[in-house]
C-alpha positions as CSV (number, residue, x, y, z in Angstrom):
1,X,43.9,33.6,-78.7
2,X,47.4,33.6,-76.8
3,X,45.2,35.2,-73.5
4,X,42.5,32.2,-73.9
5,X,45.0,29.6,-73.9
6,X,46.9,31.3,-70.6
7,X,43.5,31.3,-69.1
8,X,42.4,27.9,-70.0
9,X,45.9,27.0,-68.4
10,X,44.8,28.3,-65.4
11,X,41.8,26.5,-64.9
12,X,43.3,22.9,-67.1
13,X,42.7,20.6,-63.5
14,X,38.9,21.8,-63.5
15,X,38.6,21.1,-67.6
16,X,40.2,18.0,-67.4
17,X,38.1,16.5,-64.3
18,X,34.8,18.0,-66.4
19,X,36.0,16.0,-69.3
20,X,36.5,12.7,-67.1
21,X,33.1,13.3,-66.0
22,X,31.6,13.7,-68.8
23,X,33.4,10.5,-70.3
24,X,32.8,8.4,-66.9
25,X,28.9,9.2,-67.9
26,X,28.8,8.7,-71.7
27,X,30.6,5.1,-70.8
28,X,28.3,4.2,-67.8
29,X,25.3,4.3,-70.3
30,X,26.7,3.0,-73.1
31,X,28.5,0.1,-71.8
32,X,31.0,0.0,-74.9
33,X,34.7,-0.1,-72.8
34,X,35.6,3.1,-74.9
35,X,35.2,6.2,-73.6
36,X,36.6,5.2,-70.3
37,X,39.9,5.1,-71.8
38,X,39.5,9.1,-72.2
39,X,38.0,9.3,-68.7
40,X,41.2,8.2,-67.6
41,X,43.5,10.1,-69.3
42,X,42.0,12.6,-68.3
43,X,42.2,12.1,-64.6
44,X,45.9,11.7,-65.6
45,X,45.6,14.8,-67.4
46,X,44.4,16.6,-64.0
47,X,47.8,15.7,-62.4
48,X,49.9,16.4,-65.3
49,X,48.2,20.2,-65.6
50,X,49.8,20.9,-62.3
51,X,52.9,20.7,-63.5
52,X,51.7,23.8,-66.2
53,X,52.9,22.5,-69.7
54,X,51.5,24.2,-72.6
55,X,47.8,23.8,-73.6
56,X,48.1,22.4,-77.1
57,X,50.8,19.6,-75.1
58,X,48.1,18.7,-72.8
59,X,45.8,18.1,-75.6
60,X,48.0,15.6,-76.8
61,X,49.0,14.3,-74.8
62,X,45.2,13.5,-73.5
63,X,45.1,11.8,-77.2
64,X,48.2,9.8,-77.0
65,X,47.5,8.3,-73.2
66,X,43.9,8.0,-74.5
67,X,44.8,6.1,-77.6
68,X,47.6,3.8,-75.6
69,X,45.0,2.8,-73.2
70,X,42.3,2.1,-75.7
71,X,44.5,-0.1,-78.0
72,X,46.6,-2.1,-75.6
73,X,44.0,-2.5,-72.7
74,X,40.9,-2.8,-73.6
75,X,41.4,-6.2,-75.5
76,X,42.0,-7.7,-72.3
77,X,39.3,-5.7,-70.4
78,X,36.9,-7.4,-73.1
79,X,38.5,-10.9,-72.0
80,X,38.3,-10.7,-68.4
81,X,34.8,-9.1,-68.5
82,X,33.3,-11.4,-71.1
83,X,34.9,-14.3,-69.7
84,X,31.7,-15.3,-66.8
85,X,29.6,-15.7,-69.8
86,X,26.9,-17.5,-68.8
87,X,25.2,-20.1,-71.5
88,X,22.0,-20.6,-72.1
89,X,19.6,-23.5,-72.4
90,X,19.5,-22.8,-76.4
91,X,23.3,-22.2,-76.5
92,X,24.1,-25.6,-74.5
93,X,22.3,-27.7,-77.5
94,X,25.2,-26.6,-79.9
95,X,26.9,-30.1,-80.7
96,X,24.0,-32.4,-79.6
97,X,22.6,-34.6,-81.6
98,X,19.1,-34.2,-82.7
99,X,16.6,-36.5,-84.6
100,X,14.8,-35.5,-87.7
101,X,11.2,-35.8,-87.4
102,X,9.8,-33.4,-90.5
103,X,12.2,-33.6,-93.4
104,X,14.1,-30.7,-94.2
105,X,14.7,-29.7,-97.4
106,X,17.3,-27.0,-99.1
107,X,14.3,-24.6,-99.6
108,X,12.2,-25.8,-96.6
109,X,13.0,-25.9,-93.0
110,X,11.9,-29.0,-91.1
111,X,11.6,-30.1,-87.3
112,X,13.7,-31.8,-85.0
113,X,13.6,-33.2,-82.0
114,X,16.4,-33.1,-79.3
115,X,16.0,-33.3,-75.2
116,X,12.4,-34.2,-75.9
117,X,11.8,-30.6,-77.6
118,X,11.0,-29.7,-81.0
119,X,12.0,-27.1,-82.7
120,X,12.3,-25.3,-86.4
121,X,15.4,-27.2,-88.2
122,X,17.4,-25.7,-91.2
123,X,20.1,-27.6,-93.3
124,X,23.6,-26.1,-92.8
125,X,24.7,-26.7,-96.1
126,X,21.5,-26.8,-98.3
127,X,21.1,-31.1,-98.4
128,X,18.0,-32.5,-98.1
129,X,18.1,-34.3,-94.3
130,X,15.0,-36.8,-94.3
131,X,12.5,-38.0,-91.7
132,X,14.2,-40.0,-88.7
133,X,17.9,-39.4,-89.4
134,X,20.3,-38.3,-87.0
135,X,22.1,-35.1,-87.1
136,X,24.5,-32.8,-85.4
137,X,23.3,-28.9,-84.2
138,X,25.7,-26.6,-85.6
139,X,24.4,-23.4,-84.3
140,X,21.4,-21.5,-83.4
141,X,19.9,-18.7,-85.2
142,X,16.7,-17.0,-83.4
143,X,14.1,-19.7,-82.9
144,X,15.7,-22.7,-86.0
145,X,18.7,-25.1,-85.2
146,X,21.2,-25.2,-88.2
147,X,21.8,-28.7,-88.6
148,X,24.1,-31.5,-90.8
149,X,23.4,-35.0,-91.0
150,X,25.6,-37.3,-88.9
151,X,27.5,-39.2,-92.0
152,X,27.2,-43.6,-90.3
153,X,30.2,-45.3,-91.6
């Protein structure tokens, strides 16, 4: 065991590149902004076997830059990547206000109409909305609009 350790020693810059290889390809098809983290500790790790420390060290200390990376950069990797979000036509109706022209019922979805387009209407919270009221379009789920009725004061 001692021998395998020396020799895996010897070779740690090759094992360590292999492993950020293999973690640059599992992250290029997954997409997930997780294994990346590993792919870069372990070009770190490539650098820091140079300097020869001890095989189980460089294990964790592939874990430890691994797990520092994932947990304090990758929120903000998500928030600069996600951030050119681009909405769609469906997503930009979210707010609108839309016109009841098939009553919808707590069991029964209804129609609306909003931007001269009808679609499959469900109440948000279960009320009965009736035939030519106005409401608000909370959110979207598949191909129905979640609507409440616009309370007139």
């Amino acid at each position: 065991m001692n021998m395998l350790l020396h020799l895996a020693g010897g070779y740690a810059p090759w094992l360590w590149l292999g492993i950020a290889i293999v973690c640059a390809v599992i992250e290029g098809l997954s997409f997930g902004l997780t294994t990346v983290w590993f792919a870069l500790s372990a070009i770190l790790m490539v650098f820091i076997s140079l300097l020869h420390p001890p095989v189980y060290a460089q294990c964790l200390l592939f874990v430890m830059i691994a797990v520092v990376l994932l947990i304090f950069t990758r929120p903000f990797a998500l928030k600069v990547l996600r951030t050119n979000r681009v909405k769609t036509n469906a997503d930009s109706l979210v707010g609108k206000t839309a016109f009841v022209i098939k009553d919808i019922s707590e069991w029964e979805k209804g129609q609306v109409k909003i931007n001269g387009a009808v679609w499959t209407a469900a109440s948000a919270d279960g009320t009965a909305i009736p035939t030519d009221s106005e409401c608000t379009i909370e959110r979207i789920e598949g191909v129905t609009v979640i609507v409440r009725i616009v309370n007139k004061a």
